[in-house]
N, C-alpha and C positions, 0 to 999 in steps of 0.2 A: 450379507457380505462379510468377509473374512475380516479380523483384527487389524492384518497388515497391510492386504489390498484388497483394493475396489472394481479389478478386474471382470469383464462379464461376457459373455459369447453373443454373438449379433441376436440368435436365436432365440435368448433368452429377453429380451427386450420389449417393454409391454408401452402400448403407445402413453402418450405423457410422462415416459423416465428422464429423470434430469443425468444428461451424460457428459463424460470428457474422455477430452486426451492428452496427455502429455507433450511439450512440443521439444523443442531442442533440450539434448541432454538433463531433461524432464524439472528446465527451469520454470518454468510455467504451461499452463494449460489452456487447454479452451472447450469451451461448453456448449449444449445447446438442448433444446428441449426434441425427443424420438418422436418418430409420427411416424404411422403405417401409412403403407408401405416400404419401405427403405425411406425414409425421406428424414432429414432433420433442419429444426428451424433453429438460427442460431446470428449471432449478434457479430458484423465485423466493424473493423475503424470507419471511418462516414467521411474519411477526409482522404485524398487519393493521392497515393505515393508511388514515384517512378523507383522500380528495382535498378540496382547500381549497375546489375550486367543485364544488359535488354534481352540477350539471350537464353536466360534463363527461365524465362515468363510461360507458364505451363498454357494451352490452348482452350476452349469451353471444354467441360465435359460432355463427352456424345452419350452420354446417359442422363442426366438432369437435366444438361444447356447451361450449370451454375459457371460463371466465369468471374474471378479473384478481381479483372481489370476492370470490369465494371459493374457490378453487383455491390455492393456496400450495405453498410446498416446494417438493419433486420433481413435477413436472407434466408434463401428455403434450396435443399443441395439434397442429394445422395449420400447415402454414409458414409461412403467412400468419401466423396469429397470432403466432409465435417473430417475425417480422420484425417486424412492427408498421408497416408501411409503407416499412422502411427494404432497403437494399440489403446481398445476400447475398453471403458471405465463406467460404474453408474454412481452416481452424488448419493451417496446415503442421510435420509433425515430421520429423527426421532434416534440418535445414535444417546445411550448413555454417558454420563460425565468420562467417568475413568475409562469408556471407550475412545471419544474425542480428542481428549488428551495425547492418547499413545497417535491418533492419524495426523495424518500430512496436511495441511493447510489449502483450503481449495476442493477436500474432498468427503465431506461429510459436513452434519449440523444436526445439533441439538430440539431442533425447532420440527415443528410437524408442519407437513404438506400439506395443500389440495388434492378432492379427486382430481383422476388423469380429465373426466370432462372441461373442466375448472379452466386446468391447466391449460390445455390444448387450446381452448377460449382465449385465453389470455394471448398464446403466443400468435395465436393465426389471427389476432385483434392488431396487432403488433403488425406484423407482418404485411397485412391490407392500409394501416394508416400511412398516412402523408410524410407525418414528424418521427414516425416509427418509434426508438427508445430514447431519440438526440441525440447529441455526439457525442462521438465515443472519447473517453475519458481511462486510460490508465488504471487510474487507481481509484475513482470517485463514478466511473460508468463503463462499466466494460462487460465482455462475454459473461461471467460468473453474473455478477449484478442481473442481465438478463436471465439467465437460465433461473436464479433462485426468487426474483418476482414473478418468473409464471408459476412456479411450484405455490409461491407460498402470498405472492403480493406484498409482500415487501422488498427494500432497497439496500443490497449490502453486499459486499465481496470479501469472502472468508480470505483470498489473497491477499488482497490490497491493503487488509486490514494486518496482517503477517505481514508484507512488507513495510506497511508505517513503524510497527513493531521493533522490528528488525534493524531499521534505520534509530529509533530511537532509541534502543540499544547500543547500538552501537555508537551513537553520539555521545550516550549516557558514559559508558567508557572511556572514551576520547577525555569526557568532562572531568572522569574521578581520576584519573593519570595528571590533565595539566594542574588540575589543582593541586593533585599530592605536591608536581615540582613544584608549583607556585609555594604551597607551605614551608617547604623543604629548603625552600630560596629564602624566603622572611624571616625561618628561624633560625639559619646562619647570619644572618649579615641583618635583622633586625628582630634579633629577639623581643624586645619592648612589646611588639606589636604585635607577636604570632600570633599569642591565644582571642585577641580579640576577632583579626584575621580569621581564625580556622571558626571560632563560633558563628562568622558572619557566613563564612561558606557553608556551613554542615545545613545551616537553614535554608541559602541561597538552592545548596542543590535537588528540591524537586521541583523548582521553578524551570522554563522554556531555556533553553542555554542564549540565545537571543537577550532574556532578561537580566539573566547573570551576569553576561558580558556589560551590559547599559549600566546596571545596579554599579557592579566592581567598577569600571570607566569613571560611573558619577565620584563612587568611592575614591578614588585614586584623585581627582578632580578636586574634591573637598581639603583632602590631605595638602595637596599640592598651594591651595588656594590659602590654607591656614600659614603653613610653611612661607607663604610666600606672605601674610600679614603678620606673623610673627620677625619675620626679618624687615619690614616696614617701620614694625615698635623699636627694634634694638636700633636700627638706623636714626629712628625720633627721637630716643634715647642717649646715644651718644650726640647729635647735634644740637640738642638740650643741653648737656654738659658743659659742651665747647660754646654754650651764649654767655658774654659777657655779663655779669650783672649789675 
């Protein structure tokens, strides 16, 4: 497979390949392990949702019989159908580090496969049970997750794991901006206090921002709480003064 894409032609397609395709403006994908004849076995949501325009709702296919409205789970289609109209892809494994790096999330891995017999075992095991893979899960059990346990029998989504990422990134930024103001705020208007303030944060921030927020809350809590028995003493203080003696 090429550096940049994972692109591949029907024809080239060897039974037990781990394949995708791109879905809307190629924000995410979906997978499924090849099986001769035309046929792919592949993982959908297990919980059934009504499309917003009823209209819209495509009819069986008169080539497999695979139908979207009630087929679920672990399901067995035409390639057509697995594509959906869209353009064909293979999962590449055993990819080099500085290879991995430069691909797209979702389409390659590190890790080596099974043979295709393995594989195939795996998905058409799948496929015939009851409980099939369970439910389908986003980010914790989804398409990807199935397609890379029949390659390899393990549990993982190179996506999911890219969007937890992604998200924690992006929190992580959220976190080092409000802090900068929050610093920027204490050492105008409470200098005394910055540097201790900024030491508590540099440490605070590779902790869950969840904890941060609790940590600084208590922080703020304690401050408030001393303030508020230091103006207790000076109150005991001066009404000490004013006792006759």
């Amino acid at each position: 497979m090429g550096l940049i894409s994972n692109k591949i032609h029907k024809s080239k397609l060897q039974p037990g390949d781990h394949i995708y395709s791109f879905r809307k403006w190629k924000s995410y994908s979906h997978h499924g392990i090849f099986m001769e004849p035309d046929k792919v076995i592949h993982y959908t949501k297990t919980r059934k949702e009504e499309p917003a325009n009823k209209l819209r709702r495509r009819p069986a296919c008169k080539t497999c019989g695979f139908d979207r409205k009630v087929h679920r789970g672990v399901v067995i289609s035409c390639l057509d159908c697995f594509l959906s109209g869209y353009e064909l892809y293979r999962f590449d494994y055993q990819v080099p580090y500085h290879h991995f790096l430069f691909k797209r999330s979702g389409t390659c891995s590190t890790g080596s496969c099974d043979d295709p017999a393995a594989v195939l075992n795996r998905a058409t095991a799948l496929l015939n049970s009851q409980d099939g893979f369970g439910d389908y899960n986003l980010l914790e059990n989804n398409c990807e997750c199935f397609a890379i346990y029949c390659k390899t029998g393990k549990h993982m989504s190179e996506q999911a794991c890219s969007a937890k990422l992604t998200i924690r990134t992006v929190a992580q930024a959220i976190l080092d901006q409000s802090s900068g103001r929050l610093l920027e705020d204490v050492r105008v208007h409470d200098p005394d206090n910055y540097m201790e303030l900024k030491e508590k944060i540099d440490r605070l921030i590779p902790l869950p921002i969840n904890e941060i927020i609790a940590i600084l809350g208590k922080l703020n809590t304690n401050e408030e709480e001393e303030e508020s028995k230091t103006m207790k003493e000076k109150k005991q203080d001066v009404l000490s003064s004013d006792t006759p003696k």
